[in-house]
C-alpha positions in Angstrom: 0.0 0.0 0.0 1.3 3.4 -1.2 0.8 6.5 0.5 -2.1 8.3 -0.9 -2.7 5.2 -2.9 -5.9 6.2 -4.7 -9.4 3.8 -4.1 -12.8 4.0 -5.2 -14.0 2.6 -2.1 -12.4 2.2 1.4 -13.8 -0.1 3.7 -13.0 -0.7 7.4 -14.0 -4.1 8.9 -14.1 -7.1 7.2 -17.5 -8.4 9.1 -20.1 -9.5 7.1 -20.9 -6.1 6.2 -17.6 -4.8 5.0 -17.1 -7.8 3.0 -20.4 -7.8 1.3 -19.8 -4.5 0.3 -16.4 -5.2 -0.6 -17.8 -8.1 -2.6 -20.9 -5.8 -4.6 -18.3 -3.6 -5.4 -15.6 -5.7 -6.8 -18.3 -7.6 -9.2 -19.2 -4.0 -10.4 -15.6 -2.9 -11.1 -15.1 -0.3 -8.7 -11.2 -0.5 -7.1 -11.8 -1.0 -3.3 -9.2 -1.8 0.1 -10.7 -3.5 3.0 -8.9 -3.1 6.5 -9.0 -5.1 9.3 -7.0 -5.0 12.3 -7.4 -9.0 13.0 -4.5 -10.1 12.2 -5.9 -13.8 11.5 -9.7 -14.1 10.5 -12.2 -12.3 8.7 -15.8 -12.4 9.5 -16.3 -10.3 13.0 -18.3 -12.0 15.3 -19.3 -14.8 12.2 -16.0 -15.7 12.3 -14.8 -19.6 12.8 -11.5 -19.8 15.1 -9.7 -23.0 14.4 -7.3 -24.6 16.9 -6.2 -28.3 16.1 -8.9 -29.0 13.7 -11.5 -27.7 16.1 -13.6 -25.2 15.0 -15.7 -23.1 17.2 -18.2 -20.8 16.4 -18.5 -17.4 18.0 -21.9 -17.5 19.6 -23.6 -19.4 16.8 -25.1 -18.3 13.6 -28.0 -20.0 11.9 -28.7 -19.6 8.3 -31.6 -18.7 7.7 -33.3 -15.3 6.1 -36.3 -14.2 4.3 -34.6 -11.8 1.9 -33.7 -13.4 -1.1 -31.0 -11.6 -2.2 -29.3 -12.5 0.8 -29.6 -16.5 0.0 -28.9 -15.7 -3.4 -25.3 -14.0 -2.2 -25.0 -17.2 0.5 -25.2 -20.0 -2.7 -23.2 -17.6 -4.5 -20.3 -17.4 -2.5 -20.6 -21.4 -0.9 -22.7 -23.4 -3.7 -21.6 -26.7 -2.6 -20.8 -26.5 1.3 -24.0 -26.4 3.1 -25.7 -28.3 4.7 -29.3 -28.6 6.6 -29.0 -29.0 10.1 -31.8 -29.5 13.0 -32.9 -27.0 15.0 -33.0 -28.0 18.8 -32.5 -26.0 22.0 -33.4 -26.0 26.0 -33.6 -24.0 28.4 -31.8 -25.1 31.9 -34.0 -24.9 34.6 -33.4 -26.1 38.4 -32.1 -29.4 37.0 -34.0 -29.5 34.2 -34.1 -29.3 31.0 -37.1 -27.4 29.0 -37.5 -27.7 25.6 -37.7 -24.3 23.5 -39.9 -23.6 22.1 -41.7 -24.6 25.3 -43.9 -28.2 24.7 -46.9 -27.8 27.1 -47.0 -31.5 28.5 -43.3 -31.1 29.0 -43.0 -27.7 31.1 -46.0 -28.8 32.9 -44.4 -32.5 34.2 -41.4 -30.3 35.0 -43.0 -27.1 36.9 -45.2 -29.2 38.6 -49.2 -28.5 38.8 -49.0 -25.7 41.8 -45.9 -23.9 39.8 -48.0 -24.5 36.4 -51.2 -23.1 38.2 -49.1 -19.7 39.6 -47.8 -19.5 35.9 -51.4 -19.3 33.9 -52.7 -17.5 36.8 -49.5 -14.6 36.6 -50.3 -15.1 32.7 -54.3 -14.4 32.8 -53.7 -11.2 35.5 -51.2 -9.7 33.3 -53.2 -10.2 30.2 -56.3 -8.7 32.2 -54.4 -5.5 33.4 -51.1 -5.2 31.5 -48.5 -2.3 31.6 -50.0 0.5 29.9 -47.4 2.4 28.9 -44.8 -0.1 28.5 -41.0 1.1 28.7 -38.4 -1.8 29.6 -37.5 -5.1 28.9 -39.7 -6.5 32.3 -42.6 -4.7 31.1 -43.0 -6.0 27.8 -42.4 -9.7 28.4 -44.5 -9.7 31.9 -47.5 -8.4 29.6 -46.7 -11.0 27.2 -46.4 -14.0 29.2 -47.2 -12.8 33.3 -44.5 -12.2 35.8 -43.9 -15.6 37.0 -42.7 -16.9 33.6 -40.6 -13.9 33.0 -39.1 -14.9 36.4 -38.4 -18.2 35.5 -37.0 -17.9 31.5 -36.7 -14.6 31.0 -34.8 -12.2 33.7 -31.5 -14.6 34.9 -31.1 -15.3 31.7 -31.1 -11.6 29.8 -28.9 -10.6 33.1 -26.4 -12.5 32.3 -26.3 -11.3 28.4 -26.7 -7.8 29.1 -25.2 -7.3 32.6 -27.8 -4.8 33.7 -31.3 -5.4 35.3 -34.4 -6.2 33.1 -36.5 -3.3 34.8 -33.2 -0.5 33.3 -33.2 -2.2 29.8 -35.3 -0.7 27.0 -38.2 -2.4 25.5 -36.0 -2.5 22.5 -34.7 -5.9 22.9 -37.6 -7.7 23.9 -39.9 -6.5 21.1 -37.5 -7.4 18.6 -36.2 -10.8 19.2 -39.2 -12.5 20.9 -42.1 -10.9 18.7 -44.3 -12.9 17.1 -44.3 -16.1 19.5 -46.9 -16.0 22.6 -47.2 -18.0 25.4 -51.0 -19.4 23.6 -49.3 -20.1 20.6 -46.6 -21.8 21.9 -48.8 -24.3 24.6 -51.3 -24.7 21.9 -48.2 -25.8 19.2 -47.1 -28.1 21.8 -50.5 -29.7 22.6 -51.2 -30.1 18.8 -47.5 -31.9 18.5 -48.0 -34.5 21.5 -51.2 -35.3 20.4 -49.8 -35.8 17.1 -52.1 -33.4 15.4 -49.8 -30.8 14.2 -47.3 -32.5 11.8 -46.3 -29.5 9.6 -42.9 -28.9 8.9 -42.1 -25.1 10.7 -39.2 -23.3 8.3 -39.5 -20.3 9.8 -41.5 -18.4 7.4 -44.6 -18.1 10.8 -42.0 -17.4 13.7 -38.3 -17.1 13.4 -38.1 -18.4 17.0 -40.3 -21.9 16.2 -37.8 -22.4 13.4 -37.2 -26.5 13.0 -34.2 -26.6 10.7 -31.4 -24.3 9.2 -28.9 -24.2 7.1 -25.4 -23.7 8.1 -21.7 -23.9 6.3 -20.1 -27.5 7.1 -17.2 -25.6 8.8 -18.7 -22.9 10.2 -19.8 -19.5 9.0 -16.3 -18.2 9.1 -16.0 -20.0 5.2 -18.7 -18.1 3.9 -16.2 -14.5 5.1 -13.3 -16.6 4.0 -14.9 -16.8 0.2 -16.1 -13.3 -0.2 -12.7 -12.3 0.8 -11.0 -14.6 -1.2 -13.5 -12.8 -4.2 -12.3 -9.5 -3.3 -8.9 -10.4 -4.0 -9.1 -12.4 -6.8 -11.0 -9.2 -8.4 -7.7 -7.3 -8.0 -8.8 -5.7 -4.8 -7.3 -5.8 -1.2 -8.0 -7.0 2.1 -5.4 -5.8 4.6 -5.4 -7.9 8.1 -3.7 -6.8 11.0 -4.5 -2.9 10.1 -6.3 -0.7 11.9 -8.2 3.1 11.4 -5.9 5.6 12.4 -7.4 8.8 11.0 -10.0 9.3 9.1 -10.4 13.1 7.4 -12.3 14.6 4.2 -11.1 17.0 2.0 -13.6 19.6 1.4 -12.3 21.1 -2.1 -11.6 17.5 -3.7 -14.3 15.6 -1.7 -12.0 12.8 -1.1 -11.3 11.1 1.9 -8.0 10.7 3.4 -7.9 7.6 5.2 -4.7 6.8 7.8 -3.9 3.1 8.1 -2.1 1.8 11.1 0.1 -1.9 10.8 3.4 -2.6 12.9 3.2 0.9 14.0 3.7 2.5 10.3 0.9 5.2 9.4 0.2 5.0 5.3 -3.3 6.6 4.0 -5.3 5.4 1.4 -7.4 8.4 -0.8 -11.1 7.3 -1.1 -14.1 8.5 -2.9 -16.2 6.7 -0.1 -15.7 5.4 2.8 -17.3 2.4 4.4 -17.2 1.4 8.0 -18.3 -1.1 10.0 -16.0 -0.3 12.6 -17.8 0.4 16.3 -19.5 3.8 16.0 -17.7 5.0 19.2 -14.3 4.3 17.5 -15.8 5.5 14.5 -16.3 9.0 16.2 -12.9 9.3 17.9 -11.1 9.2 14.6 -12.7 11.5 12.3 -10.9 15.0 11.7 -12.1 17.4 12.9 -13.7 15.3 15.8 -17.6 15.5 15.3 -19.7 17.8 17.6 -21.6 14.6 18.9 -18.1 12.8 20.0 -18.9 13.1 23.9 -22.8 11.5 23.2 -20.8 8.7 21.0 -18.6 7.7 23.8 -21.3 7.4 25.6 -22.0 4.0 23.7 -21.5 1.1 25.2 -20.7 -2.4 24.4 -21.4 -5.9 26.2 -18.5 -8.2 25.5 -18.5 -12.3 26.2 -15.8 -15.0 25.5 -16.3 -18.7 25.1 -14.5 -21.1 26.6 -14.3 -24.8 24.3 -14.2 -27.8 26.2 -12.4 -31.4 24.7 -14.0 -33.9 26.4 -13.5 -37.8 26.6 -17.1 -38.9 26.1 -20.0 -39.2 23.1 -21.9 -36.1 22.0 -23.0 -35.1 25.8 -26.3 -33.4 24.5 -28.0 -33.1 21.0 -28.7 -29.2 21.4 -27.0 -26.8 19.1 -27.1 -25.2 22.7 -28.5 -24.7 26.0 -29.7 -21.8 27.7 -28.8 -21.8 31.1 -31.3 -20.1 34.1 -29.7 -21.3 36.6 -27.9 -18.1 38.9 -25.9 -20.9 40.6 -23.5 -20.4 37.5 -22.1 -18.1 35.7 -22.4 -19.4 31.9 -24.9 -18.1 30.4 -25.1 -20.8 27.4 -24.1 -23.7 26.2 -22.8 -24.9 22.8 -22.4 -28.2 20.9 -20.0 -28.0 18.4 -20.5 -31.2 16.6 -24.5 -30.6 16.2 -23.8 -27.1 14.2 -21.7 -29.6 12.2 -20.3 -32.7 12.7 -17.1 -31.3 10.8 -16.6 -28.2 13.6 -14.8 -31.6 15.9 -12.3 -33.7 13.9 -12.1 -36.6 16.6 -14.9 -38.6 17.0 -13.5 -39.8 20.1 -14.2 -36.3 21.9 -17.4 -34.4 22.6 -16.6 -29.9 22.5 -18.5 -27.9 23.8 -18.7 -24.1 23.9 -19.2 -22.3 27.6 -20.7 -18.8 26.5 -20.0 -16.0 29.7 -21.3 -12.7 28.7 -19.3 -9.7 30.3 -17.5 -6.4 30.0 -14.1 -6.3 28.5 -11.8 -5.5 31.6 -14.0 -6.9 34.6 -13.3 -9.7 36.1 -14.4 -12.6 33.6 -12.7 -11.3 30.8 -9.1 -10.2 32.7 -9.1 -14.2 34.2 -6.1 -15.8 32.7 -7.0 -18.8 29.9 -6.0 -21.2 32.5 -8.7 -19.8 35.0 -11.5 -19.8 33.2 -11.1 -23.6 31.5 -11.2 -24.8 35.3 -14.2 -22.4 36.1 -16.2 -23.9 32.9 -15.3 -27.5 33.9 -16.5 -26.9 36.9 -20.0 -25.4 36.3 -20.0 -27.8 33.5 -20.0 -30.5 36.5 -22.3 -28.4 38.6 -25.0 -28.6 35.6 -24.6 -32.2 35.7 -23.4 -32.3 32.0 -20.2 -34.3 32.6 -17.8 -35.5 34.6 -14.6 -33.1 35.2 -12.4 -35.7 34.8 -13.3 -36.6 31.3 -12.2 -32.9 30.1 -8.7 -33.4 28.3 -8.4 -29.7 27.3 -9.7 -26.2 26.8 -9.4 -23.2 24.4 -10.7 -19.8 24.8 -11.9 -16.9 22.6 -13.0 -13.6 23.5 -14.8 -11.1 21.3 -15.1 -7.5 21.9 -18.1 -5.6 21.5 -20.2 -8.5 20.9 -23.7 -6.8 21.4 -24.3 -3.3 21.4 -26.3 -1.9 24.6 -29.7 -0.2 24.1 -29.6 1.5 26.9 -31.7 4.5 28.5 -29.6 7.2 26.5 -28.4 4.7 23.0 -31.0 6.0 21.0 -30.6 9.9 21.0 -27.1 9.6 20.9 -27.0 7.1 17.6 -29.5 9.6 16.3 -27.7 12.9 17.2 -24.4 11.2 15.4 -26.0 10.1 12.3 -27.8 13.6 11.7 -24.3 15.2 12.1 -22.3 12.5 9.8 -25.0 12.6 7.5 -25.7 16.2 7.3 -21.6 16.6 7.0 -21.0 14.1 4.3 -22.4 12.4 1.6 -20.2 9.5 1.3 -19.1 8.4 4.7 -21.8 5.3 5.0 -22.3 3.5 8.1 -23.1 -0.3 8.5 -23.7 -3.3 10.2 -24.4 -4.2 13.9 -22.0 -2.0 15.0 -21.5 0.7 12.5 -24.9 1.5 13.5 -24.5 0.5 17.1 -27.7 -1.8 15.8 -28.2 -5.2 17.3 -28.6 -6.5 13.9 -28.2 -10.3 12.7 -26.0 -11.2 10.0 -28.4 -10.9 7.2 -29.6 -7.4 8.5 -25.4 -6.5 8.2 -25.3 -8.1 4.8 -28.5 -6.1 3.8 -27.3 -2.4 4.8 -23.9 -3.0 2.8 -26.3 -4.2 0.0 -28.2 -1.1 0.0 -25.3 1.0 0.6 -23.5 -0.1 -2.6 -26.7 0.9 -4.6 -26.7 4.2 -3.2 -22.7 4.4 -4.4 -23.6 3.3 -7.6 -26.1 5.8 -7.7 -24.4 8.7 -6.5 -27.1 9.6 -3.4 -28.8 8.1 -0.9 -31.7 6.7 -2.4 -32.1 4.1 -0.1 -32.4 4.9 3.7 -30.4 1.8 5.3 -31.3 3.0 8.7 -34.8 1.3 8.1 -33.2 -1.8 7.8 -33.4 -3.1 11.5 -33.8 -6.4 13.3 -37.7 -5.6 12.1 -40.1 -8.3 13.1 -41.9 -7.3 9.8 -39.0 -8.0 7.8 -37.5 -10.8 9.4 -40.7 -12.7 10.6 -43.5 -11.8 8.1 -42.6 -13.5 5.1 -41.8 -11.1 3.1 -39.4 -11.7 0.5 -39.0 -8.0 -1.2 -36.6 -5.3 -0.3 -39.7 -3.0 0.0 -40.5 -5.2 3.0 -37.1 -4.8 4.2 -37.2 -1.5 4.0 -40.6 -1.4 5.6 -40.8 0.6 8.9 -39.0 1.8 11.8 -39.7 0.6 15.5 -40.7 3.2 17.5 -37.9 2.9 20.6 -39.8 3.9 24.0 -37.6 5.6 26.4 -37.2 4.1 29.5 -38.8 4.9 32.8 -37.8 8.2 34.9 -35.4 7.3 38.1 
């Protein structure tokens, strides 16, 4: 890389945004760098890390989307290595294990008939005299399924993932990922399936969260990142690992970008006529010059972190579950992986059983400073306390943390990802932000893929034409069956704010 060396397009982050937009863009000719300042994998969080022919997926990713155009650009980039897996989690209970989506017969042998009893009759008063003006995460799923369920598979669990109390988290979260799938709907889909009434096949088009089966790569999502790089740079353009945003600054009288590069602690700059970035809008913020008005409300972002620590252990597959959600507060883990039911290829010895202990935290506190060493033995042993195996059987451990995992909607998120999009956007035409947390949006990957989409037709086109800010995790999109980008493009969910102190 030259200094100054001229680019149509530069793009920071090689997630599953960046390199989708990386890819668009190569296919139509325009001359594009990606940087990213891994120095081994591409992907983000849908990257595979592979240690000894074990592969482990960071926090798990399920193939599966309504938008066509993001199938078509999955079979375009791996035509021949996927494969269709079952879909099959619990929930970990007190000792037990409850399937999910809940069966009715099943949750009610395991409650018991007084807990089952306290559950309809918490469900009934809370459907009778809800929340009216509903605010938080507690709020919204006690009016969708009564207090004492929330109690039981709702709160320990979303503790753990977001580190903050239920009653302090927006309603954001809650609306988004468990829409579309009631308590009656659920009991009534488990009565018709014991009874044996209800044999049709769910793919997801009626409730993302009932889907049955997915599709995933045979070696984990990381090869579908791996191919669109590989694209990029068998169409003459670059993907630089190891490298990392140093500076970003526009030149008003050219309207080019001037993009600083750090690697091995040389600066270089790449000239762009756009920039991409997928890069952590916080970052982001801090490195554009002159530093944007809105730079204190962007550091006000925040991030939830988690690692996962990958158990080898002497013994058959030790559940079926892709994973487990654990409820239990005796623990720390907050889920569960099986590697070998993503894909039996993710474990190359048949001999061994790995499994994936998921601990949600913030980089620098005390889970994610614990030395490697540390926190094998802690997931051995609250592997034992769940009753999943036997510490002696475990004959090794790898872990893998990942950074700003999740972004946190928080009381104050929303105005201050507003306030720094209107300035950005308002200040130049052809810095575009994407992906989870480009937008500090807790997106899935196909929601990523489709902002990059929609951002490279806006390049092409020389304007915003399409707003990619109303491409969210939006039930309607992702849970309606709609197939068009119209219906991607749909609406925007109103974000309530959050209760006074």
């Amino acid at each position: 890389m030259h200094r100054d060396q001229p680019v149509d397009v530069a793009i920071i982050g090689a997630g599953p945004a960046g390199l989708t937009a990386a890819y668009q863009l190569t296919k139509l000719g325009y001359s594009v760098t990606v940087i990213e300042k891994d120095p081994t994998y591409v992907g983000g969080i849908s990257r595979t890390v592979e240690k000894d022919g074990f592969r482990f997926d960071i926090g798990g990713h399920r193939f599966f989307s309504k938008s066509k155009e993001v199938v078509d650009l999955w079979n375009e980039l791996l035509p021949d290595d996927f494969i269709e897996r079952p879909r099959m989690s619990r929930i970990y209970y007190e000792g037990k294990f409850y399937s999910y989506p809940l069966r009715a017969f099943e949750a009610l042998r395991n409650l018991g008939i007084w807990r089952s009893t306290l559950c309809m009759a918490s469900y009934a008063r809370w459907k009778i005299r809800p929340h009216k003006e509903v605010k938080s995460f507690e709020q919204w799923v006690v009016n969708q399924f009564g207090h004492k369920l929330y109690s039981i598979f709702f709160k320990t669990y979303t503790e753990k993932v977001w580190g903050m109390p239920c009653g302090e988290m927006s309603a954001d979260w809650a609306a988004q990922r468990i829409k579309g799938l009631s308590l009656g709907g659920a009991v009534l889909d488990g009565i018709k399936r014991s009874l044996g009434l209800n044999k049709r096949r769910n793919d997801g088009m009626a409730v993302k969260s009932l889907l049955e089966t997915f599709r995933y790569p045979r070696q984990g999502p990381g090869m579908m990142w791996d191919a669109a790089r590989d694209r990029v740079v068998e169409g003459g353009n670059r993907v630089e690992m190891a490298t990392s945003l140093h500076q970003l600054s526009h030149d008003a009288a050219t309207g080019r970008w001037r993009v600083a590069v750090q690697r091995d602690g040389e600066i270089r700059t790449l000239n762009a006529g756009h920039v991409i970035s997928s890069a952590p809008m916080r970052e982001l913020a801090g490195r554009i010059h002159p530093l944007p008005e809105t730079l204190p409300l962007a550091l006000d972002l925040r991030y939830r972190d988690f690692l996962t620590v990958a158990l080898m252990i002497k013994a058959d597959d030790l559940f079926p579950d892709n994973w487990i959600y654990v409820h239990d507060p005796r623990v720390k883990v907050g889920r569960v992986q099986n590697f070998r039911s993503w894909s039996p290829e993710m474990v190359p010895d048949p001999t061994l059983a790995c499994v994936g202990l998921e601990y949600f935290c913030f980089e620098g506190d005390g889970i994610w400073s614990s030395s490697d060493a540390d926190l094998v033995a802690l997931a051995t042993a609250e592997l034992a306390t769940l009753g999943l195996c036997d510490p002696a059987s475990v004959v090794g451990g790898e872990v893998v943390r990942q950074e700003k995992a999740y972004p946190v909607y928080d009381d104050a998120y929303r105005a201050n990802v507003d306030a720094m999009r209107a300035e950005l956007e308002a200040r130049y035409d052809t810095l575009h932000l994407v992906g989870r947390n480009g937008m500090h949006r807790y997106n899935n990957q196909d929601h990523a893929m489709m902002t990059a989409m929609l951002t490279v037709r806006n390049i092409v086109a020389g304007e915003r034409i399409y707003d990619i800010w109303a491409v969210n995790e939006d039930a309607e999109y992702h849970e309606a069956g709609h197939d068009s980008e119209q219906a991607a493009l749909a609406s925007v969910r109103h974000v309530p704010k959050r209760l006074a102190a």
